[in-house]
C-alpha positions in Angstrom: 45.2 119.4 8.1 46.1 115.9 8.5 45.3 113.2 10.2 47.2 111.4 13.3 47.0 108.5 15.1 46.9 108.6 18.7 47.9 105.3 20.7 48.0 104.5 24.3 51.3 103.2 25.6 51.3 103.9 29.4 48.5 103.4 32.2 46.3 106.2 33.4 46.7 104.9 36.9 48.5 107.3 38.7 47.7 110.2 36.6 46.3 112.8 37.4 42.5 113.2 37.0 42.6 116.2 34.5 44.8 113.8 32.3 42.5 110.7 32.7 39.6 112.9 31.4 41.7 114.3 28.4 42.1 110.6 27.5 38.5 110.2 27.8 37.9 113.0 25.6 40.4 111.2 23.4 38.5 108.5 23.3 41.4 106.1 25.0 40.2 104.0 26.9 42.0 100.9 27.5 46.0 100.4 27.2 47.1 99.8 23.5 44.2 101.3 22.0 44.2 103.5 19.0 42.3 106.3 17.4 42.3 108.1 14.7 42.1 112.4 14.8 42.4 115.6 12.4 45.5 117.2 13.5 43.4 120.2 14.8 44.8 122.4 17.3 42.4 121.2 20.1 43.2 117.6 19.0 47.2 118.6 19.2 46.7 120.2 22.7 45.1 117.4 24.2 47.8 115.3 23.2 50.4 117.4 24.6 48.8 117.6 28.0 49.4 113.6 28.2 52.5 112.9 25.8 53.8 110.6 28.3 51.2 108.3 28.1 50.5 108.1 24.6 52.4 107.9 20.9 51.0 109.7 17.6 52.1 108.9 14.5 51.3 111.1 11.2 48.6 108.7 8.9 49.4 109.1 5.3 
C-alpha cells in the first residue's frame, strides 16, 4: 500500500461531532495542517467520512 497525504482545507466548526473526532483520530488538528498515512482501509474510510473538509494527495 501507499502512502497519502491528508490536508485540512475547511473548518471543523459546524461539523458534526462524529466528524470532528475522525479528524482527531486523523491527527488534524488545526486548519492547513498535513499528515502523512498508509493508504489502509481504515485510513481511506476515515477520510471519506470527512472528504469535504479535507484534500489527499497520493505521496510518491
Amino acid at each position: 500500500m501507499g502512502k497519502i497525504r491528508i490536508t485540512q482545507v475547511k473548518s471543523r466548526i459546524g461539523a458534526e461531532k462524529s466528524q470532528k473526532a475522525t479528524l482527531d483520530a486523523l491527527g488534524l488538528k488545526k486548519m492547513h495542517s498535513t499528515v502523512e498515512h498508509d493508504a489502509s482501509q481504515q485510513i481511506l474510510g476515515m477520510v471519506v467520512k470527512v472528504q469535504h473538509l479535507v484534500r489527499v494527495e497520493e505521496v510518491k
